[in-house]
N, C-alpha and C positions, 0 to 999 in steps of 0.2 A: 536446571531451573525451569520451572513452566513461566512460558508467557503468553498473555494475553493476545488473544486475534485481534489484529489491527483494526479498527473500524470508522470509515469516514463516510460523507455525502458527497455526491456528484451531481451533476446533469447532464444529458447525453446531447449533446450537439455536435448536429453536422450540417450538410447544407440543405437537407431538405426541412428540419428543423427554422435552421435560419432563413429562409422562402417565409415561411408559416409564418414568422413572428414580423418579419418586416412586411408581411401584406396585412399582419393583423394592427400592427401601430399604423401601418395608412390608413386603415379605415376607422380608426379611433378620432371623434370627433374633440376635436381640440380647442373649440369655442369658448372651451369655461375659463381658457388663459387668459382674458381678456382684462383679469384685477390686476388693478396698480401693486399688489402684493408682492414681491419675487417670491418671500419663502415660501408664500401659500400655493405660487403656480410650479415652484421646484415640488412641493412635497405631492402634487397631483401629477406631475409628470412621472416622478419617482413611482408612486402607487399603480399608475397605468401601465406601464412599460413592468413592473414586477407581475401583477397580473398575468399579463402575458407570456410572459420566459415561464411563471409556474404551471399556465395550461395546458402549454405549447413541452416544456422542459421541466418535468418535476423534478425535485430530488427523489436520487434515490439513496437506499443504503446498502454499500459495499463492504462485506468483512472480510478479511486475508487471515488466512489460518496461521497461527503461531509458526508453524514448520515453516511457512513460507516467509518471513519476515525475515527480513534481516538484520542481524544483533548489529555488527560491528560492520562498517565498511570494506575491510581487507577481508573479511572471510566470505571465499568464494564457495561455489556450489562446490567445486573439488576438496578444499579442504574442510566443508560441511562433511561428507561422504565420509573421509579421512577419519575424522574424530569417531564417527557412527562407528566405523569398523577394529578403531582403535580401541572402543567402550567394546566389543563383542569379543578382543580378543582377551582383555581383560579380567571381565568375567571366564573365560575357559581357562587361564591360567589358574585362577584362586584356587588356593591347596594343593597347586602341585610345587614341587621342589624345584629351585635355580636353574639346576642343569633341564629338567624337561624340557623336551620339544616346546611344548606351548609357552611357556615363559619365555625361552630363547626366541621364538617366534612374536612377542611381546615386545619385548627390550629392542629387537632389531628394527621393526617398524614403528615403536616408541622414539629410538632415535633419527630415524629417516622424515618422522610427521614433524620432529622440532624442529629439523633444519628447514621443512617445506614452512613452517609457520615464520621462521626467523626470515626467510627472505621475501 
């Protein structure tokens, strides 16, 4: 099955970032707090301090390629690799007969990948 690339937003912070932003809210002049309002002095606090983490810390967008995602929590990189090489030998079997090398070489590590996935 194909699945889709992961895609989220981030902001990159570190501490020279956080410097930028806490020397940029000190010098934000904060006089307009002075209405009896609370929600109208939260929603200018809010506004000013967002301002700043987006100039200082924009979003960005990060996409993870399908292959890299991970389906299921137990399937590790090893038994990702497993399945890959399981799917190849697969194909090289079709249309040869039971007893063939490749078949038997199929069924052997067909039953060795289910024991790796059962534990």
């Amino acid at each position: 099955m194909k699945t889709e690339p992961l895609i989220f937003e981030h902001r990159k912070f570190n501490n020279y970032t956080y410097q930028l932003i806490c020397e940029a809210l000190s010098k934000i002049d904060w006089s307009s707090l002075n209405s009896s309002d609370a929600e109208a002095c939260y929603n200018i606090i809010i506004d000013k301090i967002n301002d700043v983490i987006e100039y200082f810390a924009p979003k960005k967008i990060s996409k993870i390629s399908a292959k890299h995602v991970i389906r299921e929590p137990w399937i590790t990189s090893g038994i990702l690799h497993s399945s890959k090489h399981l799917d190849k030998l697969y194909k090289k079997q079709l249309g040869k007969e039971n007893v063939s090398p490749e078949h038997v070489k199929y069924i052997t590590f067909w039953n060795h990948f289910t024991r790796i996935k059962r534990k």
